[in-house]
N, C-alpha and C positions, 0 to 999 in steps of 0.2 A: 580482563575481558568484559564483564557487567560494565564498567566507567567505557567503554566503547562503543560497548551494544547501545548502551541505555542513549548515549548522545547522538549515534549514527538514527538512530529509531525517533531521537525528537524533533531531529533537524530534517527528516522525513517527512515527519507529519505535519508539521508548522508550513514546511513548502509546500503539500498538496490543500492542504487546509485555509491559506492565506486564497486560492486561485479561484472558489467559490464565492467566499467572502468578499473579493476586492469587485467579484464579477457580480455581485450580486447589489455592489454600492453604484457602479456604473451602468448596471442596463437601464435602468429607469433615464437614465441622461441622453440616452441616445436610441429612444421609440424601442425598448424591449428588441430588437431584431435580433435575430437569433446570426447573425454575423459580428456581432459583440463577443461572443464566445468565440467563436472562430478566430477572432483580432486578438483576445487577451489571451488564447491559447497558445498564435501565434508569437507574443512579447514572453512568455513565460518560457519557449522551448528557444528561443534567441539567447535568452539570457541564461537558461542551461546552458548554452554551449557559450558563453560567455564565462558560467562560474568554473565551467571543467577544462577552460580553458586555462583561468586562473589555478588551480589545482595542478594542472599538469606541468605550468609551469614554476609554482612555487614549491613542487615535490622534487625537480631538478636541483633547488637551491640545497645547502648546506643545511642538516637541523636545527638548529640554532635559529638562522635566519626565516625558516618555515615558518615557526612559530609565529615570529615578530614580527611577519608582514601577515597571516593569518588573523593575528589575533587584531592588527592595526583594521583590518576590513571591519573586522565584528565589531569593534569601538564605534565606526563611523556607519554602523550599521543601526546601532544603538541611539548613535547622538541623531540622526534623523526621524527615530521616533519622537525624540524630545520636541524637536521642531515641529513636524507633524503635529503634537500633542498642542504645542503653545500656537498653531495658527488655525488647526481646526477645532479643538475642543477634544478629540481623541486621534491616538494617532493610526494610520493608514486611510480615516475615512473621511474624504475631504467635504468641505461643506457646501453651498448651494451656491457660494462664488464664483468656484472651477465648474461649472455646468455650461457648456457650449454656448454661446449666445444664439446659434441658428443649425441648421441642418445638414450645411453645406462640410467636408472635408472631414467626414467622419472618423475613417482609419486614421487618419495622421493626429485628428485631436486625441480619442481615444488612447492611441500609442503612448504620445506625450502627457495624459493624465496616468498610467500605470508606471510610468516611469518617474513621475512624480510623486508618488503615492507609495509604491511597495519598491520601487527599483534596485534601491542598496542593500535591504531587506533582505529580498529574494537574492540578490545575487551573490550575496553571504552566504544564505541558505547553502544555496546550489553547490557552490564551491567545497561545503564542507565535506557532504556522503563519500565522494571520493578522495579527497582529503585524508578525512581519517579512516578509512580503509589503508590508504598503504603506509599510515603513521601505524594502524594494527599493523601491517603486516613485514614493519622493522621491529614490531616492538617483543610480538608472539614469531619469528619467522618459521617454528614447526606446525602454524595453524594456520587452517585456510582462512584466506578474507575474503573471500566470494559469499561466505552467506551472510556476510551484516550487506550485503547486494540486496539479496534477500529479502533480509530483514529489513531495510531500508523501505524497500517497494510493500512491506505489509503496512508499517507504516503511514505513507501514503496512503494504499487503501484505507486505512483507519479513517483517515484524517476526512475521505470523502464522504462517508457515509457520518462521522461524527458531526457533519456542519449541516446537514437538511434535517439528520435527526435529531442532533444535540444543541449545539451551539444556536442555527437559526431558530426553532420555535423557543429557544427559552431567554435569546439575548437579545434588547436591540443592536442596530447596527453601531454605536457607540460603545459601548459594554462591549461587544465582539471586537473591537479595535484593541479595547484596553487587555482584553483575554490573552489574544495574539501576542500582544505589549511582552506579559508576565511569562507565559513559557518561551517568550525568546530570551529573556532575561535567566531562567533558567538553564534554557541552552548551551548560552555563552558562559556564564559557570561551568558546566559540563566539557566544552571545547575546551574552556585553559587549559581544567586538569590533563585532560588527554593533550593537549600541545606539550606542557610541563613533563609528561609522563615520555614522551618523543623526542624530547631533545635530546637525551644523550643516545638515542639507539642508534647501532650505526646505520650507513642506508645499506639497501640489499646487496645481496653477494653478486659479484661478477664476472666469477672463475666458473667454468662450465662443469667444474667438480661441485663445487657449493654450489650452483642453479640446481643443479639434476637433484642433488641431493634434499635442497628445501623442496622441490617438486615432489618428491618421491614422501616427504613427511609430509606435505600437505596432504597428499590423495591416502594415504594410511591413515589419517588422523582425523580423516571427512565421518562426521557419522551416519551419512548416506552414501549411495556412491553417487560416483562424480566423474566425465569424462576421462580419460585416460592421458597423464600427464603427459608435455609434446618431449621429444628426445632432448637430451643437455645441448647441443649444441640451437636446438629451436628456440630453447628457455633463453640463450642470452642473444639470439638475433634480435636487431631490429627491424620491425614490423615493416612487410614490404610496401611498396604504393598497391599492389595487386588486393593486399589483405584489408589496409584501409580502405579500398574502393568496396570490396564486400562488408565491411562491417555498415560502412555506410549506409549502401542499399539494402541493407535486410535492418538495417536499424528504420530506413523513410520509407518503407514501406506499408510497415504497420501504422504510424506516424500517420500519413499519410488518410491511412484507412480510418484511423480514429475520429480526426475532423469531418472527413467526406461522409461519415457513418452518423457524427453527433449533429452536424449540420441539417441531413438529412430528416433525423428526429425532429430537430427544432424544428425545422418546416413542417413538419407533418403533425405537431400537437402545440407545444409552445415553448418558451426558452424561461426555464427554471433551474433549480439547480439539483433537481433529482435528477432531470432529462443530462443535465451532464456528467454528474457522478456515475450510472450507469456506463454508459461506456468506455470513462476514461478506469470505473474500477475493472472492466472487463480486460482490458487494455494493460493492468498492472499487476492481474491476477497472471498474464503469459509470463509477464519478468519473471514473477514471484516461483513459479513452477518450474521453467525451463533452468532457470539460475540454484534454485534453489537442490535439484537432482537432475538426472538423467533419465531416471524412471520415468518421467513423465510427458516427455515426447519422444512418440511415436509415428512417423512417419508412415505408414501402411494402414495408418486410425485415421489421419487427419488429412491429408490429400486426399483421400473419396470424400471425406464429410467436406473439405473445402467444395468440391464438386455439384455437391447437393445442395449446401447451401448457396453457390453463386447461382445458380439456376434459379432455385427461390425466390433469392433476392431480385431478380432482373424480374422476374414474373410481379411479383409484389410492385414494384416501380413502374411497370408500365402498365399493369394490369388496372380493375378496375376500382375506383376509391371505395376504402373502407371505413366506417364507421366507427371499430375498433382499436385500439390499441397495442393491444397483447401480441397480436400474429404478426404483425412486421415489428415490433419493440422487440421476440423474440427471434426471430428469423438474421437481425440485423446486428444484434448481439452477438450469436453464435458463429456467425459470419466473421463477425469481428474476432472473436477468439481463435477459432481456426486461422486468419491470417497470424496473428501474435503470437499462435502456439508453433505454426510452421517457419516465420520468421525468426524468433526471438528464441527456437527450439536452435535454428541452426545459429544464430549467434553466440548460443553457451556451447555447442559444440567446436566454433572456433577462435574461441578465448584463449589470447595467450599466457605468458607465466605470469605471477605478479610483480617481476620487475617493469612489465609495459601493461598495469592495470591501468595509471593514468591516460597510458594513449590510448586502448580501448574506451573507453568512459570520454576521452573526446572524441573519437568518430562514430560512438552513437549517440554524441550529443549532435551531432554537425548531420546526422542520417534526420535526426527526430525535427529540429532545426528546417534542413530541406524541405521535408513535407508540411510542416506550418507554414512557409513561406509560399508553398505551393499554390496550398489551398487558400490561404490569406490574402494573397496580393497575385500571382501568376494565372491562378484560376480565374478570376471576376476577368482579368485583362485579355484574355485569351479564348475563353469560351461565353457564349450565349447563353448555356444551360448548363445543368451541375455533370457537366461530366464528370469533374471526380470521384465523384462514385463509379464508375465504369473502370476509371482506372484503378481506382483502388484495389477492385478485384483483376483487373489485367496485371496491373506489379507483384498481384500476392500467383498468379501463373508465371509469370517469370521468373520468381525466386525459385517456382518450381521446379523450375526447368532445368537453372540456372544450379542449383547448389543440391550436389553430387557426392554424399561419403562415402570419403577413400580409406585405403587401407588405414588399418591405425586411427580411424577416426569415429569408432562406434559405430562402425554397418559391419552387419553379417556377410561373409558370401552371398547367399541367397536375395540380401536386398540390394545389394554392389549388381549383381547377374539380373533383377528384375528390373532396375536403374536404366541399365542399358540395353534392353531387350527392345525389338525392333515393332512392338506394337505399344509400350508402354511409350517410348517415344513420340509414336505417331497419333495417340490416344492426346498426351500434352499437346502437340504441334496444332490440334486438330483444335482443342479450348481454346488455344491462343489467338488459332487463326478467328476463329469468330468472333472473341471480344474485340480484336482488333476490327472486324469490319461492321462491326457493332459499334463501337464511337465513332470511325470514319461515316458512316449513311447519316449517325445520328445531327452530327458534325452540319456535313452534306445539303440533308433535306431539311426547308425551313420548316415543311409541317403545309397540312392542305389551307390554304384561306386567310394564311399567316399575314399581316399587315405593317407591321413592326413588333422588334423585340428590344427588350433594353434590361444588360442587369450590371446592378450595383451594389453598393453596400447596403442596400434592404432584400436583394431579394431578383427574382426575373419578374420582368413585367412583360406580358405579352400583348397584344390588339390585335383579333381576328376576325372574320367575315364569314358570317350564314346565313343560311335561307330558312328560315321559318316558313313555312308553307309557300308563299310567294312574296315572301319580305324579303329582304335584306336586314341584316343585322348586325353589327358593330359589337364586340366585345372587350371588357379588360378582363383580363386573369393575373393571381401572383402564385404564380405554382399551379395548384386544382383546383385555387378557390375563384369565381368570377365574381369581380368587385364593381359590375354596372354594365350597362348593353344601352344602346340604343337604335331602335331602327331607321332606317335612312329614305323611307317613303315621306313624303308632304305632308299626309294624312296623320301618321304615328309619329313625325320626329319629334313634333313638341313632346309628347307625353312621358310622364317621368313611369319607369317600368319594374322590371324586379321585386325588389324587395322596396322599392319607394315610393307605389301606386297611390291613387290615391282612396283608394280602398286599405290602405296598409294600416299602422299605426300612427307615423310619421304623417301620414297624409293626411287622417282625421283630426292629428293633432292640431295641427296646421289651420286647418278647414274650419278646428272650433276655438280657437281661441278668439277669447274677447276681444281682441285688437281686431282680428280680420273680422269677426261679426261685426264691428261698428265700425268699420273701412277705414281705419286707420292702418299706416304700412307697421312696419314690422321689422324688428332684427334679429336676427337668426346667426349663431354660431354653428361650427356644423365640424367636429373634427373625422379628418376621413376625406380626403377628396373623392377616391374613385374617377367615373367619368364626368361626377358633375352631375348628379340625376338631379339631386333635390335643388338645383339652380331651376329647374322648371316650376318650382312651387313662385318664383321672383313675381312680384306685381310694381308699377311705379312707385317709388317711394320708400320700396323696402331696404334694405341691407343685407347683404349675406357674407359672412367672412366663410372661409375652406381654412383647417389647418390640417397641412399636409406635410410630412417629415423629407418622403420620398422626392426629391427632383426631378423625377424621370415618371414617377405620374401625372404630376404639373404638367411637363412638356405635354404628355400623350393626350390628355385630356383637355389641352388648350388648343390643340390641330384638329384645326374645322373639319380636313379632309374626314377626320375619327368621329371627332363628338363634335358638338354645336350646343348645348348645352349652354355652357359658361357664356361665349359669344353672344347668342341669341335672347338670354335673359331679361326680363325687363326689370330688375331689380340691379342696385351697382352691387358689384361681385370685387371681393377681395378676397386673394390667396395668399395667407401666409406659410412661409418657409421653415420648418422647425420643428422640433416634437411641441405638438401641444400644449401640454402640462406646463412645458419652460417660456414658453411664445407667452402664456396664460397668466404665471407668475411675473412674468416682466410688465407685461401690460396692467397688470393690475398696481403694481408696484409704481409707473411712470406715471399712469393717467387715468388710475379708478377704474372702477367697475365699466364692460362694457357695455351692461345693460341690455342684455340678449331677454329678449322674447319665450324665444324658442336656442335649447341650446341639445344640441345632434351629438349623441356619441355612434361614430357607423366606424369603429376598429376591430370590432370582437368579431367581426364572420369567420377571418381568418382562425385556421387551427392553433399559428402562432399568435398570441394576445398581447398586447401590451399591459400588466398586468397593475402597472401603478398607475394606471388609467381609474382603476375601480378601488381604488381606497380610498377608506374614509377623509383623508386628506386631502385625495383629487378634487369629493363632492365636494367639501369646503369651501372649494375653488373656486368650483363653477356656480353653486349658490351665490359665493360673491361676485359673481359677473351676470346674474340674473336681473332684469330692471324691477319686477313687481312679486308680490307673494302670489300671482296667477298664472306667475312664465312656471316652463316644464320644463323637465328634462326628460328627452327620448334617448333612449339606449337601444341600439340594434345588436340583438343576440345570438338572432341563427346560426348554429355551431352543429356541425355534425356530432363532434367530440364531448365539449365541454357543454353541462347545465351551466347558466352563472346567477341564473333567479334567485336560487338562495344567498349567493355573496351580495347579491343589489339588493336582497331583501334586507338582510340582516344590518346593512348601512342605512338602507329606508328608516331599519327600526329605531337605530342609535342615532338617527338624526331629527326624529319625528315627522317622517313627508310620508304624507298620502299617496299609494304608487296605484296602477293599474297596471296588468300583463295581457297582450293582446296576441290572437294567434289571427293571422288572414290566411288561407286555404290558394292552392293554385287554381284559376279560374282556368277552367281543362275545354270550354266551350269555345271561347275567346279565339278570334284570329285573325291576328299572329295571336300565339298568345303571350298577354303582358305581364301579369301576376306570378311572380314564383312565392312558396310562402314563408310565411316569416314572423318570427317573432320579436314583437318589441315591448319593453318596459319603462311607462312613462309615470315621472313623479314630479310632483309640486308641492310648494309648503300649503296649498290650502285645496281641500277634497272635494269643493263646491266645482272646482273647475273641470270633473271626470264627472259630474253630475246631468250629463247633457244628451241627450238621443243617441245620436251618431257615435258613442262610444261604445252603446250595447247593440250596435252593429255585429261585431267581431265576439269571438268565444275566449270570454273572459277564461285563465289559467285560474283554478283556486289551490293550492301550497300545502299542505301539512305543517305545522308551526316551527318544527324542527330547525332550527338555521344554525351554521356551520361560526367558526372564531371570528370575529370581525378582523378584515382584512385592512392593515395600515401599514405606511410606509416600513415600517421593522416586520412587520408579517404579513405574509401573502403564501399561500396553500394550495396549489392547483391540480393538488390531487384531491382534493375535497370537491373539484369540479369535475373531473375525467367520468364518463360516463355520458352517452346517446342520450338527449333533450327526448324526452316522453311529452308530450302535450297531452 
């Protein structure tokens, strides 16, 4: 039992443990978007049902032959570390070679790097949990093997909170390659003996006297209790299409709700990997419960709480933006649970014997599977907006609807009699009916003023029309956050507005540099297209590059009908296509320094940040694409959520540049009005050049000395940011 436990529990945790880690070497590759986790969620719950695929069918094979096509995987799971090791320097974390060369086909690069990277790994992994479950349960067949299920899924949770609190602040991402190396290495030690210890057991009984029988020792032998074993002659059927279609759907439903819930998050703050472990450990804590006893779901507790909380939830999502964290981080949690405790409550209650454990374990791999592929690839193609969140909680009313205990199934009289009562009915029908015409209107109506929408693998982009007092007005949005406006009168359209006036920071910055005081032009990087505001700073002669990851802000912001911006600039305007940082490192790589003037970081408004934008190694960067010791760097910070003055400071410090923080105020007189406010933090190697009038304009921030770890490529902390910008 221990040689079981102990290898079903490591092959656990190495698989939840690896999906931070891998995810945490690729977002920086692909603009932080918080659809990166979405995409490696979905390649990881593919290859679930890949490994239990393999499982299920090498548990059909002879014991003998189990083994030796088991153990042939884990060898070849092994010798691709070694590769890995001999091409990147440690193995699963590839180096700056495999980095996309541009912006375009994200999903599909993406895929084809995790698959590169961890694919034989993980798919060994996967294979094994249910594996050696039913190798325990030839070997012990008076003991139950439902709780190394269990066990398996605490595991897991381990493994999520072990990697943002243990493994990330204390390893770089090399040293975390070689970590993962050593307990798979451990692992496979572990599996032989348990293969070795399998081969001679026979496989399970398939006389309906020996089923009932081993059924009947398992449930005496549980040291909790445990559903109520199904009759002998149910123990040796095979599993109907009726059964696999519900294991299915109460398996993709939760599934489902995990992504559309974590997704959610990431939009709403930023994509780290505490913001993922949260839900998926919420996610793993239902397995852990509902598998682990019966005591612990409760039908008559969790269908009203489902209740309350979908209400909630919806209010929170349309309602008005918050500032906070805490009240939808918990609202959206416990939502999540309740779908996991009521799906995954009714999947331990219809678990068959463990002669068809393999085939349950593949049709909730093929349920969990569906709902990554949903929200991964079917969703973006399908919808405009995130509905999957809408549905998430419509599928989690239909399970409810939908799955009914019967006699002999662990419902009382009294909950069988309340099931079917003609207002509990009509109480369901009545949920259902409105979530339903709640995504259809949503679906329906494009929204008042709506001008285009476009969503992809960053995210929804919208373009809408308003009237400011007697203006018109042009907007982008990516979610709630607005990433530029311009008004469409003669009078206002030149003018750059928002957060990039020329009262701002950017503006002064601009206004005072030594080049434009001695009329000489100017070159200007600028990452962050938006609509194109700061193209109206352009004068003849200048330069301005945009690096923009999104291709669908490009388009929007290059349609005159929207903006004119770009078009109308008197300066040549160059857009490139790509996350930044990679666009940045190649250029410097091919053709030297570009010799920016002025170099724009406008990424952070958003809640979701690009978070390898602001390390130490990024500044490096852009210092080397600086022309003189007088060019600046402007960073635009206005974050509802996130301070990030002390992570800029604290790199100010370690790099020795003189910074200034500037707040501009909304000019509330003004009309239309064009100022909204904003904070910017601008730094240079030499402090002569904030020395100047026009800078003590603006109300200078002063800081407390206090500054947080410096954040680099191996550490980044974005809970050391969470918290409402105070000025």
């Amino acid at each position: 039992m221990p040689l079981f436990a102990a290898t079903v529990f490591l092959s656990a945790f190495l698989l939840f443990l690896v999906q931070p880690l891998v995810g945490r070497v690729l977002l920086p590759w692909f603009g932080g978007a918080p659809s990166v986790w979405t995409t490696c969620m979905l390649f990881f719950q593919v290859l679930l049902l890949a490994g239990y695929g393999w499982a299920h069918l090498v548990s059909r094979q002879p014991p003998r032959r189990q083994a030796a096509l088991h153990l042939s995987m884990l060898g070849a799971a092994a010798l691709a570390f070694v590769v890995g090791a001999a091409r990147w320097g440690a193995p699963i974390v590839p180096d700056a070679s495999m980095k996309p060369p541009d912006g375009l086909y994200p999903t599909a690069r993406l895929l084809l790097l995790l698959a590169q990277t961890v694919g034989l790994p993980y798919l060994a992994l996967s294979a094994t949990g249910p594996l050696l479950q039913a190798w325990y349960a030839r070997v012990y067949p008076d003991r139950s093997a439902w709780r190394l299920y269990a066990l398996s899924n605490t595991g897991s949770m381990l493994a999520l909170f072990a990697y943002p609190f243990g493994l990330e602040p204390l390893l770089g991402l090399r040293a975390q390659g070689w970590a993962f190396s050593l307990g798979f290495v451990l692992f496979f030690a572990g599996c032989a003996r348990a293969a070795l210890r399998a081969r001679g057991a026979p496989m399970l009984p398939a006389s309906p006297a020996s089923a009932s029988s081993s059924a009947s020792n398992s449930t005496s032998t549980s040291a909790s209790p445990e559903p109520a074993a199904p009759a002998a002659s149910q123990a040796i059927a095979r599993p109907s299409a009726r059964q696999w279609a519900v294991w299915i759907a109460l398996a993709a439903v939760p599934s489902l709700s995990l992504l559309a819930i974590t997704n959610q998050l990431c939009q709403e703050v930023a994509v780290f990997p505490m913001l993922w472990v949260l839900p998926l450990a919420t996610y793993l804590a239902t397995f852990i419960l509902c598998f682990e006893s019966n005591r612990w779901y409760r039908r008559t507790i969790f269908v009203p709480l489902l209740g309350v909380l979908s209400v909630m939830a919806l209010l929170l999502f349309f309602g008005e933006v918050r500032s906070d964290l805490a009240v939808p981080l918990t609202n959206f949690l416990l939502l999540l649970f309740a779908i996991g405790m009521i799906c995954h409550g009714e999947l331990a209650r219809l678990r068959p014997a463990p002669a068809h454990l393999t085939s349950f374990y593949l049709a909730v791999s093929i349920g969990g599977a569906c709902g990554g592929l949903f929200v991964g690839l079917a969703a973006p193609a399908l919808f405009a907006s995130y509905f999957e969140f809408d549905l998430c909680i419509l599928g989690a009313w239909v399970a409810v609807i939908a799955t009914s205990p019967k006699a002999g199934a662990g419902a009382d009289a009294r909950q069988r009699a309340q099931r079917r009562s003609p207002l509990f009915m009509l109480a369901n029908a009545s949920v259902l009916l409105v979530l339903v015409a709640e995504v259809m209107l949503r679906q329906g109506n494009p929204g008042h003023g709506l001008l285009a929408k476009a969503r992809g693998f960053y995210g929804v982009i919208k373009v809408e029309s308003a009237t400011r007092g007697a203006f018109l007005e042009h907007s982008m949005s990516h979610g709630r956050i607005v990433h530029g406006a311009q008004y469409q009168d003669a009078a206002h359209k030149p003018e750059p507005v928002t957060y990039f006036t020329r009262n701002s920071g950017v503006g002064r910055a601009i206004a005072n540099h030594p080049r434009r005081l001695a009329g000489q032009p100017m070159r200007i990087g600028i990452i962050g297209l938006g609509v194109g505001v700061l193209a109206a700073y352009g004068q003849p002669g200048d330069e301005i590059r945009f690096y923009e990851i999104n291709p669908d802000v490009i388009r929007l912001a290059q349609t005159p009908q929207y903006f004119s911006y770009l078009s109308d600039s008197k300066a040549k305007i160059d857009v490139v296509l790509g996350d930044a940082r990679i666009m940045l490192e190649h250029e410097l790589a091919q053709g030297g320094s570009r010799g920016y003037d002025l170099f724009v970081l406008d990424a952070f408004s958003s809640d979701s940040i690009p978070a390898h934008l602001l390390t130490v190694q990024a500044f490096q960067l852009y210092l080397a694409h600086l022309r003189s010791p007088d060019s600046i760097i402007a960073l635009h910070v206005s974050n509802r959520m996130l301070d990030l003055g002390p992570v800029i400071r604290r790199t100010a410090q370690e790099l020795n540049l003189p910074l200034v923080e500037l707040l501009s105020q909304a000019m509330t007189a003004q009309d239309p009005p064009l100022e909204q406010p904003a904070h910017w933090i601008l730094l240079s190697r030499t402090k002569e050049v904030f020395d100047r009038p026009d800078f003590n304009g603006l109300e200078r921030v002063k800081r407390k000395p206090v500054l947080p770890r410096l954040w680099t490529d191996d550490y980044t902390n974005i809970l050391t940011a969470l918290g409402e910008f105070k000025g």
